[in-house]
PyMOL Python script that loads the backbone (N, CA, C, O; Angstrom):
from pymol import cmd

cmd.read_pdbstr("""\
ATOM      1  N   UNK A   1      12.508  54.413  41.523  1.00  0.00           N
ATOM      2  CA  UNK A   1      12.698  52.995  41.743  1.00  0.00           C
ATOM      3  C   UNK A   1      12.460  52.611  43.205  1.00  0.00           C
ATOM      4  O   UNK A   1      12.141  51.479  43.571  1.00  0.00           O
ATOM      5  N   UNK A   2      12.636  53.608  43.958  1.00  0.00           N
ATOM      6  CA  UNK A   2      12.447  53.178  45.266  1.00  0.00           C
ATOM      7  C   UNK A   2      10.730  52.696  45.435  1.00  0.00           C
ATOM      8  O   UNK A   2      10.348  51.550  45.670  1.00  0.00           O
ATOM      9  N   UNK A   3      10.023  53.682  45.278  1.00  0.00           N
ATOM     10  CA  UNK A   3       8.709  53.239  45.619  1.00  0.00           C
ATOM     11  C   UNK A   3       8.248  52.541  44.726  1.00  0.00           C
ATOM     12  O   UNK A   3       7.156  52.071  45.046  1.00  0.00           O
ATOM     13  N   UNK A   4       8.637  52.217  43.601  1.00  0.00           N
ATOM     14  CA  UNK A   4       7.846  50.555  42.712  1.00  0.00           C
ATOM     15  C   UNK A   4       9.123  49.651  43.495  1.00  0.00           C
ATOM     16  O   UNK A   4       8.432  48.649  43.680  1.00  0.00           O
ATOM     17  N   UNK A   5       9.763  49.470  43.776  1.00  0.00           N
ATOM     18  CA  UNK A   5      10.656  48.494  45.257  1.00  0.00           C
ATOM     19  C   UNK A   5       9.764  48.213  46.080  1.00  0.00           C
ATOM     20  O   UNK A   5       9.535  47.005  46.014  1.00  0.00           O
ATOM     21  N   UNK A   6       8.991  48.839  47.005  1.00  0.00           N
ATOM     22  CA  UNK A   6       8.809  49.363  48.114  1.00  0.00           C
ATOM     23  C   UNK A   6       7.064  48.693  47.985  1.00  0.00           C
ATOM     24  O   UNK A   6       6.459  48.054  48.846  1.00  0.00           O
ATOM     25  N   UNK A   7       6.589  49.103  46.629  1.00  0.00           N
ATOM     26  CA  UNK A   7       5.369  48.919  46.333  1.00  0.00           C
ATOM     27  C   UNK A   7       4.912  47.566  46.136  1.00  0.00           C
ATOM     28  O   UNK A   7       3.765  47.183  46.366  1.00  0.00           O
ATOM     29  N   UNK A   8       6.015  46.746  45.627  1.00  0.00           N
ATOM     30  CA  UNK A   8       5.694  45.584  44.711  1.00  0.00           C
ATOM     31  C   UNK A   8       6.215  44.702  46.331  1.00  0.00           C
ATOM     32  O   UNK A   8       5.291  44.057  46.828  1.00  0.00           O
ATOM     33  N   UNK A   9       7.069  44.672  46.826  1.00  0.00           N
ATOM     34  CA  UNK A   9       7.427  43.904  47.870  1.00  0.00           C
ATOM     35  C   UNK A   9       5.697  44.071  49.214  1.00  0.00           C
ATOM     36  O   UNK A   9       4.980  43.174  49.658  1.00  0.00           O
ATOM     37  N   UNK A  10       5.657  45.140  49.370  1.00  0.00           N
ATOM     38  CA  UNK A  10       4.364  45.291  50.427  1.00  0.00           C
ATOM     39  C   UNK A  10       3.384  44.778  49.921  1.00  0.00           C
ATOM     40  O   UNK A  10       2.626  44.111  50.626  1.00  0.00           O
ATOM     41  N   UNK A  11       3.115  44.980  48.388  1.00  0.00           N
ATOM     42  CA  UNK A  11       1.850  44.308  48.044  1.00  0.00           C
ATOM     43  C   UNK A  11       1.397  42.478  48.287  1.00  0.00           C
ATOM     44  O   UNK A  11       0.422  41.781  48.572  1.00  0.00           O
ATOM     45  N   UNK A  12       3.208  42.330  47.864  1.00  0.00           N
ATOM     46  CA  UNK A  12       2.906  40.731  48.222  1.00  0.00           C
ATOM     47  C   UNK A  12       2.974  40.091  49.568  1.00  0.00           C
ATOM     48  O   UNK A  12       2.744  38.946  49.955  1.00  0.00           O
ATOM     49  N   UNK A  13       3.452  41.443  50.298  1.00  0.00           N
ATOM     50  CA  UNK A  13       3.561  40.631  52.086  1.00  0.00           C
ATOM     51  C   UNK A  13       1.653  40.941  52.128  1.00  0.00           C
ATOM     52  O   UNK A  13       0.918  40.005  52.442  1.00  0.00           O
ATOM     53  N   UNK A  14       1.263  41.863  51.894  1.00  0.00           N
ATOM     54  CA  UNK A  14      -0.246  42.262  52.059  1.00  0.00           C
ATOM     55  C   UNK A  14      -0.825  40.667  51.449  1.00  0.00           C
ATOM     56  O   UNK A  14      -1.300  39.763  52.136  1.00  0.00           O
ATOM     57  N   UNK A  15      -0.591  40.677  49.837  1.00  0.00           N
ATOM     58  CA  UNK A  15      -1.806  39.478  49.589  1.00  0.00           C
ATOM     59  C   UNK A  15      -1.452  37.946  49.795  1.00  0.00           C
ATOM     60  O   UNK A  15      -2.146  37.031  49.351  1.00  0.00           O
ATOM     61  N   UNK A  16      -0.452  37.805  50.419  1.00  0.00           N
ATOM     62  CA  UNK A  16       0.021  36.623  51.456  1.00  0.00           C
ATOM     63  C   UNK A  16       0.004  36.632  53.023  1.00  0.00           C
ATOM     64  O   UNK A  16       0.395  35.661  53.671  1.00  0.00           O
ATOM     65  N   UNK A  17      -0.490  37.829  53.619  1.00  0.00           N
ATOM     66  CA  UNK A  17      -0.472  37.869  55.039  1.00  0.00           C
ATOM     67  C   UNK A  17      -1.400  36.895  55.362  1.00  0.00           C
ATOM     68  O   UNK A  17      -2.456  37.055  54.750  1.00  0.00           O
ATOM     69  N   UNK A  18      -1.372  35.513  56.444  1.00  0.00           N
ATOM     70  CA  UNK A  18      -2.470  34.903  56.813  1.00  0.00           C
ATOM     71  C   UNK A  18      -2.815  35.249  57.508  1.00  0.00           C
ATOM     72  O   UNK A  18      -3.686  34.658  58.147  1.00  0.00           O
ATOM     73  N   UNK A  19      -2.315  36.540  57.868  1.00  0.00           N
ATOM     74  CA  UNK A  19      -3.738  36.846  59.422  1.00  0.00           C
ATOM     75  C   UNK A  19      -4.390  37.902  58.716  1.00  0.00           C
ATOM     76  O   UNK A  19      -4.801  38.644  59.608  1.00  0.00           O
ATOM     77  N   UNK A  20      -4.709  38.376  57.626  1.00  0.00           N
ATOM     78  CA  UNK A  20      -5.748  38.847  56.813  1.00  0.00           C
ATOM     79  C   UNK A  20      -6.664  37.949  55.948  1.00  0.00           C
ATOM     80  O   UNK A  20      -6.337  37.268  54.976  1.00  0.00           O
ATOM     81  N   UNK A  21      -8.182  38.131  56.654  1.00  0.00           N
ATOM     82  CA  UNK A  21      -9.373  37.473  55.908  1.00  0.00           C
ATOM     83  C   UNK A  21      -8.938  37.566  54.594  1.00  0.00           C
ATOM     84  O   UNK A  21      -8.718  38.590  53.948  1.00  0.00           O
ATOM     85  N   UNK A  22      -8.792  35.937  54.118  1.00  0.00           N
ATOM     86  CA  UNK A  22      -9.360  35.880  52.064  1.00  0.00           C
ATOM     87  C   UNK A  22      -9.698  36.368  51.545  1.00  0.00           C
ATOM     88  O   UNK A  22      -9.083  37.031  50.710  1.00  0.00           O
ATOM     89  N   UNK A  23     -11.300  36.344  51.766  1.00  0.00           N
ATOM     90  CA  UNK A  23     -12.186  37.421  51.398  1.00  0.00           C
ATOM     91  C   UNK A  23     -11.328  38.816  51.118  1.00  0.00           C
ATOM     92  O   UNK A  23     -11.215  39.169  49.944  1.00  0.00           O
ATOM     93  N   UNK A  24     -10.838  39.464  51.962  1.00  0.00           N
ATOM     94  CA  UNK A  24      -9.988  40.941  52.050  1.00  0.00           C
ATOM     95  C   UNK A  24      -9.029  41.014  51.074  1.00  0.00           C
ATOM     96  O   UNK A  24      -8.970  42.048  50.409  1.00  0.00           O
ATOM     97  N   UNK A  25      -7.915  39.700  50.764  1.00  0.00           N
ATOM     98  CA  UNK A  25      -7.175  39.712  50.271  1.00  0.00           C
ATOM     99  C   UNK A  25      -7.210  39.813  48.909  1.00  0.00           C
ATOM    100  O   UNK A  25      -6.447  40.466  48.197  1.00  0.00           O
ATOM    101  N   UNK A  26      -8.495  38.868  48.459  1.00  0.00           N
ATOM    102  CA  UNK A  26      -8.804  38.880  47.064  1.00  0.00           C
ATOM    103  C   UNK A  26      -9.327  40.605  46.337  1.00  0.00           C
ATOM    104  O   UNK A  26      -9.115  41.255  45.313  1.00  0.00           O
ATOM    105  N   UNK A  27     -10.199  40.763  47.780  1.00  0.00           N
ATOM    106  CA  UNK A  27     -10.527  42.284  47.457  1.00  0.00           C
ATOM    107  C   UNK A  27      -9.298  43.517  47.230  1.00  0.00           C
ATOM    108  O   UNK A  27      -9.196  44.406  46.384  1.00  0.00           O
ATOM    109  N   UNK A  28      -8.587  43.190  48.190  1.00  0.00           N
ATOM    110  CA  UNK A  28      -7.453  44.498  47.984  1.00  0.00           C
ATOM    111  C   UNK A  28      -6.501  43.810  46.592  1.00  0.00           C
ATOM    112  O   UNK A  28      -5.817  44.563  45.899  1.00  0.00           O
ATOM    113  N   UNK A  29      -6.564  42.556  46.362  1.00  0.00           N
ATOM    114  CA  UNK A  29      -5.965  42.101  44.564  1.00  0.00           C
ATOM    115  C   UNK A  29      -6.570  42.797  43.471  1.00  0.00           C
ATOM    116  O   UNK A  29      -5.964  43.387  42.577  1.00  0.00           O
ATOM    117  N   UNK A  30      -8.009  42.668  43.626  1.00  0.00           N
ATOM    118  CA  UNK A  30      -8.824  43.493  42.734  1.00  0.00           C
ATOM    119  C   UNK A  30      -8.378  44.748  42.421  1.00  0.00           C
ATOM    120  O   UNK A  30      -7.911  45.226  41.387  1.00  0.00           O
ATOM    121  N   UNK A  31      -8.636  45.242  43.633  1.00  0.00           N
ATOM    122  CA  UNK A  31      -8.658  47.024  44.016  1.00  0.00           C
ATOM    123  C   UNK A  31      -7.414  46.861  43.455  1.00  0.00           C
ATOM    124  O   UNK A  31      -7.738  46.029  42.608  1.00  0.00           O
ATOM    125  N   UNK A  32      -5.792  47.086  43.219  1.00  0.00           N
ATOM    126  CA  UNK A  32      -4.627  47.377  43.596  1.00  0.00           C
ATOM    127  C   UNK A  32      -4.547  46.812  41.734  1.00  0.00           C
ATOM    128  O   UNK A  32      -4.013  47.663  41.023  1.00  0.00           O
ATOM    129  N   UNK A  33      -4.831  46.033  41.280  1.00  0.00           N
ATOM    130  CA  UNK A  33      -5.471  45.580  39.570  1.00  0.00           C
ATOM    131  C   UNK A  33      -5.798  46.998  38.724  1.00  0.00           C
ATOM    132  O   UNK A  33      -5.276  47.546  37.753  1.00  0.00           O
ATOM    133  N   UNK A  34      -6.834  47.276  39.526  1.00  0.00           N
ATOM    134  CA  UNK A  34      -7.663  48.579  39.307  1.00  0.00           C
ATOM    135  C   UNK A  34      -7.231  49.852  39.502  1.00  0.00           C
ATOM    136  O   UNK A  34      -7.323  50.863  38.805  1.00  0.00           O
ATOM    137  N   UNK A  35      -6.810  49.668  40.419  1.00  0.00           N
ATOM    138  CA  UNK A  35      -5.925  50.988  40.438  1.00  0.00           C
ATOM    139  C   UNK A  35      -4.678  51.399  39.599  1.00  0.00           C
ATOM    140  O   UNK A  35      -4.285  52.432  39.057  1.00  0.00           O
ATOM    141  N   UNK A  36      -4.259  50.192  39.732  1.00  0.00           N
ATOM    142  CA  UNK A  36      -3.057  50.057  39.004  1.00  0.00           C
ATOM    143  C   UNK A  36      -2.991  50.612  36.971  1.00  0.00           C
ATOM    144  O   UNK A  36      -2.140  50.918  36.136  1.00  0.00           O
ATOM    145  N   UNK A  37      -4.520  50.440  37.070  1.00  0.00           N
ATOM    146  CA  UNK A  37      -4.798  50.565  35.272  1.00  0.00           C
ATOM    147  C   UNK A  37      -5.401  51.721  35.633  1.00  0.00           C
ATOM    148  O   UNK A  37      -5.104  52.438  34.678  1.00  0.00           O
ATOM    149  N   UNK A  38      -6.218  52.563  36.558  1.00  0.00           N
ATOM    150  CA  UNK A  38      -6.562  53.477  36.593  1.00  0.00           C
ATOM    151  C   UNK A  38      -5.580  54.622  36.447  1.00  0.00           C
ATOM    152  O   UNK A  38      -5.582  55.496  35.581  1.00  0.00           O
ATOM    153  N   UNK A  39      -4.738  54.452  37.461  1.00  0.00           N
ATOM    154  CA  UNK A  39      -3.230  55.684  37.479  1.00  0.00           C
ATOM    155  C   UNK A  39      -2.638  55.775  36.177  1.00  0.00           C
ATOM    156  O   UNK A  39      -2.464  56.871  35.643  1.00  0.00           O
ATOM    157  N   UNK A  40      -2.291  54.605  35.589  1.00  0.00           N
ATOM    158  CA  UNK A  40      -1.779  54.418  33.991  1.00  0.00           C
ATOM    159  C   UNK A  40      -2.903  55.412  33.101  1.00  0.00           C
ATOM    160  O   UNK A  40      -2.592  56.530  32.692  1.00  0.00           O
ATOM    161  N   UNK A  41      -4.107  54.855  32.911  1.00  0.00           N
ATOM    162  CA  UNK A  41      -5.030  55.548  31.958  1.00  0.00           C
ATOM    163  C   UNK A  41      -5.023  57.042  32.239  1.00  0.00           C
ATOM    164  O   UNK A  41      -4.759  57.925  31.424  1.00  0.00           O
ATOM    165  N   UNK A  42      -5.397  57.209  33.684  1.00  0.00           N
ATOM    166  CA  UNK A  42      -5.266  58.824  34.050  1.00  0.00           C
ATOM    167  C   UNK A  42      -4.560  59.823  33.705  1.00  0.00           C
ATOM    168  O   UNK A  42      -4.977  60.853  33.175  1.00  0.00           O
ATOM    169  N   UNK A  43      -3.022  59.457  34.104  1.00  0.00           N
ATOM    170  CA  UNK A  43      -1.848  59.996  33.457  1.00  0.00           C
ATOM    171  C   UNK A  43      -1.327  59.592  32.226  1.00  0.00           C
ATOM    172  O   UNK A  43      -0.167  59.898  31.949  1.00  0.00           O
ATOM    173  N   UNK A  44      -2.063  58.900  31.389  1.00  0.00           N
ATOM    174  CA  UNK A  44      -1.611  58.692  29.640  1.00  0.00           C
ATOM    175  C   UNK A  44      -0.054  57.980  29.850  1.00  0.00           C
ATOM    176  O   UNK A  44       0.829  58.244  29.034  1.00  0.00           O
ATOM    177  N   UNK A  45       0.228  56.993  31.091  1.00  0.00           N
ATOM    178  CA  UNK A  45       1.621  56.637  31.105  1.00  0.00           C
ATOM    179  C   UNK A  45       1.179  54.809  30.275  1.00  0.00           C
ATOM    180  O   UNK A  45       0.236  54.019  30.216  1.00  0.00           O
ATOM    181  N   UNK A  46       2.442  54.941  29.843  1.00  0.00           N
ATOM    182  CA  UNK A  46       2.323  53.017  29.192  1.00  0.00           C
ATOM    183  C   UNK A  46       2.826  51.956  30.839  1.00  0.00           C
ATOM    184  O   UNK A  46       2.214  50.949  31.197  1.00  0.00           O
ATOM    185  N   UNK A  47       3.809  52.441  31.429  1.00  0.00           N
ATOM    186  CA  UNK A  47       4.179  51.857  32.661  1.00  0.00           C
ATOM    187  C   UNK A  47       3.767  53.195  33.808  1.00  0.00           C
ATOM    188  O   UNK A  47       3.893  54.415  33.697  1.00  0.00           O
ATOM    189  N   UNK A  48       3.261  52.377  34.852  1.00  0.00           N
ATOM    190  CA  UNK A  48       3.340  53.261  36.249  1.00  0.00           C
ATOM    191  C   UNK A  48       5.060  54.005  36.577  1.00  0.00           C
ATOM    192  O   UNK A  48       6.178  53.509  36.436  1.00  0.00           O
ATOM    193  N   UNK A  49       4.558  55.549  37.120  1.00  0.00           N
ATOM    194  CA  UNK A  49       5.917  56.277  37.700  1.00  0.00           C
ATOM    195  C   UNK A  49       6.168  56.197  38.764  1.00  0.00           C
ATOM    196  O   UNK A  49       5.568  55.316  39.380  1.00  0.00           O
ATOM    197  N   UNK A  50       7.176  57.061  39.535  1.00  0.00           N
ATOM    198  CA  UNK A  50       7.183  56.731  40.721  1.00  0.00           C
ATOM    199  C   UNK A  50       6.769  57.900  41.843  1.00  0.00           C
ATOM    200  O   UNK A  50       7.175  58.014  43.000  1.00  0.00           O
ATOM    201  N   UNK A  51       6.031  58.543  41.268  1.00  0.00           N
ATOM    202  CA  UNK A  51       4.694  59.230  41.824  1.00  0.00           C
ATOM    203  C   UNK A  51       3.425  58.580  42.355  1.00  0.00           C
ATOM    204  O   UNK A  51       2.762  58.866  43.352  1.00  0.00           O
ATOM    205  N   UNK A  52       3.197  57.304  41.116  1.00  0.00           N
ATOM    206  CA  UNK A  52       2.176  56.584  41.447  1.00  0.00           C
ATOM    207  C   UNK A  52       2.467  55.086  42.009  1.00  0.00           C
ATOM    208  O   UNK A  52       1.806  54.121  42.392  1.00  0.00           O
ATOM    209  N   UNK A  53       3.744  55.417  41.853  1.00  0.00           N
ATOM    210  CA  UNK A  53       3.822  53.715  42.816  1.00  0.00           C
ATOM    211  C   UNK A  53       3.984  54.479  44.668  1.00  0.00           C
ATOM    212  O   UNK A  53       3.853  53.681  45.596  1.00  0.00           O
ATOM    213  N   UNK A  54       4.113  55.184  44.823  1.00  0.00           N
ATOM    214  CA  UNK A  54       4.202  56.053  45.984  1.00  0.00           C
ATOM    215  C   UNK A  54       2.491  56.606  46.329  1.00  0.00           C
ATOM    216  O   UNK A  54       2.413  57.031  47.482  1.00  0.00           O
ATOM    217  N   UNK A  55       1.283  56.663  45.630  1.00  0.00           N
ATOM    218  CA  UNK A  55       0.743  56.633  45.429  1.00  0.00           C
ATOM    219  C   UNK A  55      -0.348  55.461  46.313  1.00  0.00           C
ATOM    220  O   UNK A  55      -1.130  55.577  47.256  1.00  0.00           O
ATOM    221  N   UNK A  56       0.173  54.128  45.275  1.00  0.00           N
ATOM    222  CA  UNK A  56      -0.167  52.988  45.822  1.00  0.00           C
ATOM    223  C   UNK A  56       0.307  52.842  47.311  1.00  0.00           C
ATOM    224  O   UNK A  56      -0.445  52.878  48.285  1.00  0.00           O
ATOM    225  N   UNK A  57       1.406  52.706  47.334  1.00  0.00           N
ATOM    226  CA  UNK A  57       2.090  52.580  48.498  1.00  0.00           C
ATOM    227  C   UNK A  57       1.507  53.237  50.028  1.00  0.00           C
ATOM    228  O   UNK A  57       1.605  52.877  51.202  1.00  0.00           O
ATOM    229  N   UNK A  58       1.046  54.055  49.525  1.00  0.00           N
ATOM    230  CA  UNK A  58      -0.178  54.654  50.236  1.00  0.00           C
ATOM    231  C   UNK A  58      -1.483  53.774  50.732  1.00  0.00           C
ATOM    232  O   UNK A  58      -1.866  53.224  51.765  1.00  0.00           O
ATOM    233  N   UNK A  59      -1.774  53.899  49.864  1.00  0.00           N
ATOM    234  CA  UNK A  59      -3.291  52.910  49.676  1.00  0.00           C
ATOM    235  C   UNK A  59      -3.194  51.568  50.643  1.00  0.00           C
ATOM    236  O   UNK A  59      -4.074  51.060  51.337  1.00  0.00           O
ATOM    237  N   UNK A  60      -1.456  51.072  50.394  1.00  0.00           N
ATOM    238  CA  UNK A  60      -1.374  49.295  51.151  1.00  0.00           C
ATOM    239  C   UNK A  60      -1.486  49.987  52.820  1.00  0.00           C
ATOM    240  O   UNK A  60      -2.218  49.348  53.576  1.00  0.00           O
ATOM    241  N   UNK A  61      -0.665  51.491  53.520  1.00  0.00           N
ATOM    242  CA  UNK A  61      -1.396  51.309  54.759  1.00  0.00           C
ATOM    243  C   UNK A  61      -2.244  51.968  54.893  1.00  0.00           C
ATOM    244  O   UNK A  61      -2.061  52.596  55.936  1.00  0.00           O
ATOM    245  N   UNK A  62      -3.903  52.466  54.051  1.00  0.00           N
ATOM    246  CA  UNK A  62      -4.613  52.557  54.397  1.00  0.00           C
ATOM    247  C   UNK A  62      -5.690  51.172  54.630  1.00  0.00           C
ATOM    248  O   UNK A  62      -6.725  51.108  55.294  1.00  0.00           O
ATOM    249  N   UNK A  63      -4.978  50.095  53.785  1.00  0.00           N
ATOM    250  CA  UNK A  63      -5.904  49.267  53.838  1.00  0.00           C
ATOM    251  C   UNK A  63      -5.697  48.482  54.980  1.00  0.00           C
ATOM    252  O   UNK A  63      -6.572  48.081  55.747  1.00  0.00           O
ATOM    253  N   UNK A  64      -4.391  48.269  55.055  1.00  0.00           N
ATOM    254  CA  UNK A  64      -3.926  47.700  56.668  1.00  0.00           C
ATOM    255  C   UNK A  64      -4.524  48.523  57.544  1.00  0.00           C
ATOM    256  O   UNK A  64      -5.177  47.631  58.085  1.00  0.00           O
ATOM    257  N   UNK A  65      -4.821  49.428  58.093  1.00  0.00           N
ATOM    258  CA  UNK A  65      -5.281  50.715  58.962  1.00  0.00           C
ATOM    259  C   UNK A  65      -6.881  50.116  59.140  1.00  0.00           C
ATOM    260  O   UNK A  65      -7.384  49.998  60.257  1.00  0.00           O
ATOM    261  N   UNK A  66      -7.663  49.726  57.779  1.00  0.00           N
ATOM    262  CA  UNK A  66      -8.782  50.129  57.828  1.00  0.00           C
ATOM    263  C   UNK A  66      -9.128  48.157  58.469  1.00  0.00           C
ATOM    264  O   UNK A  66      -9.879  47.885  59.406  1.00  0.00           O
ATOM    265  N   UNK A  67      -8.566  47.415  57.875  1.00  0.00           N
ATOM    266  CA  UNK A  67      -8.590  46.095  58.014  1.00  0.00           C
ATOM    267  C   UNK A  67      -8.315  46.091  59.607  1.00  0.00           C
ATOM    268  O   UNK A  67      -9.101  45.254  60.052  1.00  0.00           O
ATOM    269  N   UNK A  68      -7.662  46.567  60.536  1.00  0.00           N
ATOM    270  CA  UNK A  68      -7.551  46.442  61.473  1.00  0.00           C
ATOM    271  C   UNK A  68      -8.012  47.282  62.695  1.00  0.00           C
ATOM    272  O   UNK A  68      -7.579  47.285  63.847  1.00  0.00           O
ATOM    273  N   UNK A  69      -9.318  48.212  61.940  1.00  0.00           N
ATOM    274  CA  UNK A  69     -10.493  48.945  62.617  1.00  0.00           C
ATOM    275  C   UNK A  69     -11.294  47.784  62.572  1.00  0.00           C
ATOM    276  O   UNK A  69     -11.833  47.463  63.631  1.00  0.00           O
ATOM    277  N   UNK A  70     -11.537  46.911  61.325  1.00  0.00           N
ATOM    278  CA  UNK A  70     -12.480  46.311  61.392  1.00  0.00           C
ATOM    279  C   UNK A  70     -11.959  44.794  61.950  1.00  0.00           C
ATOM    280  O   UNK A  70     -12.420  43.774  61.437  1.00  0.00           O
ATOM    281  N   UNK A  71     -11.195  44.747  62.784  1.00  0.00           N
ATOM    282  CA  UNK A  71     -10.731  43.199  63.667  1.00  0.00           C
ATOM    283  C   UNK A  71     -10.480  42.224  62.300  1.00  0.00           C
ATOM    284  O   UNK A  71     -10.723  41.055  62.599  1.00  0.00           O
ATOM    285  N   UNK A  72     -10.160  42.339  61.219  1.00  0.00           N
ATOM    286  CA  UNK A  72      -9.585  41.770  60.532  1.00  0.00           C
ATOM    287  C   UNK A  72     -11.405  40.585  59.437  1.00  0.00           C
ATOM    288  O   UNK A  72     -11.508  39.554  58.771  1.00  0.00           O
ATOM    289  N   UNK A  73     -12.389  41.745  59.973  1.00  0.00           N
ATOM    290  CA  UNK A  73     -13.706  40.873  59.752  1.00  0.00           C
ATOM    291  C   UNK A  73     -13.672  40.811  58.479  1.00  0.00           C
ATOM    292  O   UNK A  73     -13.111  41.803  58.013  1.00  0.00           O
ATOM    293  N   UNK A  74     -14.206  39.711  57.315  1.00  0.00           N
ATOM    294  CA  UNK A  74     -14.441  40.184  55.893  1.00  0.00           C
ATOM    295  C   UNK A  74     -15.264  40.957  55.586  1.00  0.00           C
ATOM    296  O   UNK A  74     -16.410  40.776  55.999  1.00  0.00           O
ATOM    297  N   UNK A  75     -14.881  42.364  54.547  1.00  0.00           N
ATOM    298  CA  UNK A  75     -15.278  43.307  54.762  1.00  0.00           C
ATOM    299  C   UNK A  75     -16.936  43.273  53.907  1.00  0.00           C
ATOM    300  O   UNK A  75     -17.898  44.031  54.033  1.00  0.00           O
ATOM    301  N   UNK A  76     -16.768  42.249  53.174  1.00  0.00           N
ATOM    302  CA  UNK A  76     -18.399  42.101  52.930  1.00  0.00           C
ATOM    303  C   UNK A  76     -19.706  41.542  53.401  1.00  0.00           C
ATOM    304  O   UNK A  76     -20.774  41.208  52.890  1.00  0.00           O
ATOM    305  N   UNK A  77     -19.087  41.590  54.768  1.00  0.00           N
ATOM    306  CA  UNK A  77     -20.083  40.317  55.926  1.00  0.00           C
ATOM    307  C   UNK A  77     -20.255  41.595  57.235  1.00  0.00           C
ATOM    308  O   UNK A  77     -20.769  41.269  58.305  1.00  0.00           O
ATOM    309  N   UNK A  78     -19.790  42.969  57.009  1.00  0.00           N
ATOM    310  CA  UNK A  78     -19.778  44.178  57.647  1.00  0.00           C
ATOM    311  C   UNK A  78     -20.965  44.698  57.651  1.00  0.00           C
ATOM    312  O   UNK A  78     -21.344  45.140  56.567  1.00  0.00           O
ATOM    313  N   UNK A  79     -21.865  44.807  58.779  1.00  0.00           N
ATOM    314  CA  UNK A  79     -22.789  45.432  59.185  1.00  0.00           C
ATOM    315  C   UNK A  79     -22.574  47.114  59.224  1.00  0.00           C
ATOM    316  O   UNK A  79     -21.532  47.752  59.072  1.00  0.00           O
ATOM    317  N   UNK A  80     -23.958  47.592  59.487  1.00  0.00           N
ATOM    318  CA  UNK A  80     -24.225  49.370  59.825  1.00  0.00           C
ATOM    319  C   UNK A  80     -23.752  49.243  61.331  1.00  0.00           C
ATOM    320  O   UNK A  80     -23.751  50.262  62.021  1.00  0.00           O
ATOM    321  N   UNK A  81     -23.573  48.705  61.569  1.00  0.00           N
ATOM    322  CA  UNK A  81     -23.146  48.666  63.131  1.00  0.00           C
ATOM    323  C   UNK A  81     -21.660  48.451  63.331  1.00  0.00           C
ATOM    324  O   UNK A  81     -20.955  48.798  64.278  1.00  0.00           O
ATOM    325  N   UNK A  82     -21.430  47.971  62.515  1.00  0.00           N
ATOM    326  CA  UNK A  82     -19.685  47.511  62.456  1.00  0.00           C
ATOM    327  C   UNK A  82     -18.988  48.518  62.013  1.00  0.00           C
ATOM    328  O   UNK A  82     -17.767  48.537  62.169  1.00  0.00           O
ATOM    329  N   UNK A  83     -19.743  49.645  61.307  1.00  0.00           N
ATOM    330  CA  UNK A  83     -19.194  50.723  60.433  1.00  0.00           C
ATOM    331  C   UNK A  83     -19.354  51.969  61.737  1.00  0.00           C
ATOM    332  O   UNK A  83     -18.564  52.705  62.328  1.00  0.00           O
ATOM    333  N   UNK A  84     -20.946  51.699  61.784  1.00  0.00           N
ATOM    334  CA  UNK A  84     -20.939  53.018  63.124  1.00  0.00           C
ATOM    335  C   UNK A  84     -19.879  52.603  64.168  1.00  0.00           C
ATOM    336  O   UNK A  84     -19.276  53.490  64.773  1.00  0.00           O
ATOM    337  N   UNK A  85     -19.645  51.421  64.388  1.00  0.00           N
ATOM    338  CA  UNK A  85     -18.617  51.635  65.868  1.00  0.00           C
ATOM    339  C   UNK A  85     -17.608  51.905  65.335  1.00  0.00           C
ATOM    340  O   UNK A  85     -17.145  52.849  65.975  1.00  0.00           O
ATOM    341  N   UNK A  86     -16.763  51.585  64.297  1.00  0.00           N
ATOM    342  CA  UNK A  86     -15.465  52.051  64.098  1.00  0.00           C
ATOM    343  C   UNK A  86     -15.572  53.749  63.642  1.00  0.00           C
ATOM    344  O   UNK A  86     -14.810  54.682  63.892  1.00  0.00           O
ATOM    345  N   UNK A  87     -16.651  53.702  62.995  1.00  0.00           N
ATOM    346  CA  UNK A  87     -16.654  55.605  63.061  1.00  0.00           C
ATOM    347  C   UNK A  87     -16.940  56.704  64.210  1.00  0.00           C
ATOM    348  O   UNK A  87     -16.519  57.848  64.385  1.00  0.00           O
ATOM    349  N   UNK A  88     -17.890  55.817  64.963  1.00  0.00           N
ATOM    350  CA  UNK A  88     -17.638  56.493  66.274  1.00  0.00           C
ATOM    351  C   UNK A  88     -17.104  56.006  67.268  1.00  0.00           C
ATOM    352  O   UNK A  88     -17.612  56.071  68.387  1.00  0.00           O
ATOM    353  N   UNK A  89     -15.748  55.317  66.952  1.00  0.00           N
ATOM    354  CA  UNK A  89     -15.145  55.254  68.262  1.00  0.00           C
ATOM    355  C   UNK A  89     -13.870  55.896  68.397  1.00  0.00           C
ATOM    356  O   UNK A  89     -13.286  55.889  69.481  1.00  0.00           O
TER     357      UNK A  89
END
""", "prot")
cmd.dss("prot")
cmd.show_as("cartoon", "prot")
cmd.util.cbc("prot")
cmd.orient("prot")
């Protein structure tokens, strides 16, 4: 219970943060949709455990992490150049 707590509260500070691009937000709604039915189908569960809400929980600060390599740009307006500098810097 802790990490579907933990999971469901971050997700909504994530897809309400206004200092994260729209664009981003709608994308990590998608993704986190998707994932969410992916972990279920994978493991043959009817509800997510709390392996995989710990799981997710994961995922919300990689996306914060990665959103804020990229200055908060929408990530589909991201150049080869926007990718090389954050990989090589």
């Amino acid at each position: 219970m802790i990490f579907e707590t933990r999971y469901y509260k971050s997700k909504d500070k994530l897809l309400t943060e206004k200092s994260i691009d729209k664009n981003n937000r709608e994308l990590f709604e998608k993704f986190f949709d998707w994932e969410e039915e992916k972990l279920k189908r994978q493991n043959g569960l009817p509800k997510l455990d709390e392996s995989s809400y710990k799981t997710l929980c994961g995922y919300i600060n990689m996306l914060r992490n990665v959103n804020l390599w990229f200055n908060n740009k929408a990530w589909n307006e991201l150049t080869e150049k926007d990718i090389k500098h954050v990989y090589n810097d």
